[in-house]
C-alpha angles and dihedrals in degrees: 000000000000119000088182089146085080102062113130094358116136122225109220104143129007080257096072087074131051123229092264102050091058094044082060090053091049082056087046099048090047088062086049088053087054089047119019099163121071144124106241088123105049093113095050142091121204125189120229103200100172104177090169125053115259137167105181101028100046089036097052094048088050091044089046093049091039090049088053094044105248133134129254126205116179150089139256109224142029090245097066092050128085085253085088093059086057101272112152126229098259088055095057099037085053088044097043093048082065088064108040141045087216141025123211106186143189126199142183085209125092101227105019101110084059089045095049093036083064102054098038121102091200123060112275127205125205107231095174130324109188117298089324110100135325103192100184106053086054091060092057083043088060093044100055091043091054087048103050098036085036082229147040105217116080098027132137108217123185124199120203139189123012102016086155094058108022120112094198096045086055087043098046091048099051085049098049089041077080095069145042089281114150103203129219113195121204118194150129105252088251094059100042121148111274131254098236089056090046089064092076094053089046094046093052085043099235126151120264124186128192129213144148108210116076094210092063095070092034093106098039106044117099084184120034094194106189129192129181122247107250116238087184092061100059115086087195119056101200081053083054099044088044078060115030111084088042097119131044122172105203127191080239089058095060093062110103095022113132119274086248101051115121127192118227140182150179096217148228092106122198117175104331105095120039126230094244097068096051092093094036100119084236091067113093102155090113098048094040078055083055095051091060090080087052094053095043095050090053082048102045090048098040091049094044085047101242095121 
């Protein structure tokens, strides 16, 4: 297998790729799982430019390029960066293409990765700009779903939490929209699915349902996708604390779920799952964290061209 039509291409949104081209980084990222240290990067450079504080997401590009023997140049945080003297974004993206023969970025803006993906002379990919798209992560979404329902297409999935903000819920969506998938949305009405989002279920003519209580989607879900709700996002905090404790997955809740279900999430989680059902055989959120190396390794090597 050979997705050398990615080659050089940037990710910026789960639109960049057809359906075909990331079920050929799902294969590729199998053979990754099978085989996660190598040294197909060994010649390569890839910049880390984290403007936005992350723990899964930095640490499991690091560890996917480390485990494949390549180098890593970047900061963490904005604060470490030239940004805070002042640089603008299309400085540092010109500067930092000097140094790397990739970029991974993070951004608080809607619409930077594109921006930057623009300017840059060296494939970008988006590894997360405001509550826009985080197409990664939904490749790693889309992997552990295919691995623990053994396909993508028939399924029942049900979101749950902040559908308005989250970057994985819009990126998800847009992705699933690609196969046979009924969803079941979960939400405070505040934090209902966009419109905007809604429009590629609409536009695939697939089945979407709407709820607020969590209980009501339990026996019929084969994915419980949940997401936290975003403090961060919120630009008033009494709207946040009226939200924040909508959602809590219990290990009671889980009874009567179908033998299937699995539970997924982003991560960070804050309250809404609770510790006991993290070693309920039903709870996959960990594992689905491990399964990001796999998928951006298949990502760093198909878009070098290595793979």
């Amino acid at each position: 297998m050979n997705p050398t039509n990615l080659k050089n291409r940037n990710l910026i949104s789960i639109s960049d790729y057809s359906k075909e081209e990331y079920l050929k980084i799902l294969d590729l990222a199998e053979e990754f799982e099978k085989y996660p240290r190598q040294d197909t990067l060994k010649d390569y450079v890839i910049a880390s430019l984290f403007f936005e504080p992350s723990t899964r997401t930095r640490l499991s590009f690091e560890s996917a390029i480390s485990q494949l023997s390549g180098q890593i140049v970047g900061f963490t945080d904005a604060s470490s960066s030239s940004t805070q003297k002042g640089e603008s974004l299309k400085d540092t993206i010109r500067t930092v293409c000097n140094y790397s023969d990739m970029i991974v970025m993070r951004h608080p803006l809607d619409g930077s990765s594109r921006y930057a993906g623009e300017i840059a002379t060296v494939p970008l990919i988006n590894a997360g700009d405001g509550s826009n798209q985080h197409p990664t992560q939904c490749m790693l979404d889309l992997y552990s779903i295919r691995k623990t329902q053994q396909s993508l297409d028939n399924l029942k999935i049900a979101l749950v939490g902040d559908l308005k903000y989250g970057r994985t819920v819009h990126s998800l969506v847009e992705a699933m929209s690609n196969f046979n998938t009924e969803f079941h949305l979960v939400s405070p009405v505040e934090l209902k699915l966009p419109s905007t989002v809604k429009r590629f279920i609409k536009n695939a003519n697939l089945n979407y349902y709407q709820y607020t209580e969590l209980e009501d989607v339990m026996d019929v879900a084969d994915i419980v996708y949940m997401t936290r709700i975003q403090r961060e996002r919120f630009s008033e905090p009494l709207e946040y604390e009226k939200v924040k404790n909508s959602y809590i997955l219990t290990k009671d809740l889980l009874q009567g779920s179908k033998d299937n279900m699995r539970v997924l999430h982003p991560l960070p989680r804050v309250n809404e799952i609770t510790e006991d059902v993290d070693d309920h055989p039903k709870a996959y959120y960990f594992q689905q964290a491990l399964n990001g190396i796999y998928v951006r390794q298949a990502l760093l090597t198909a878009i070098l061209g290595l793979k």
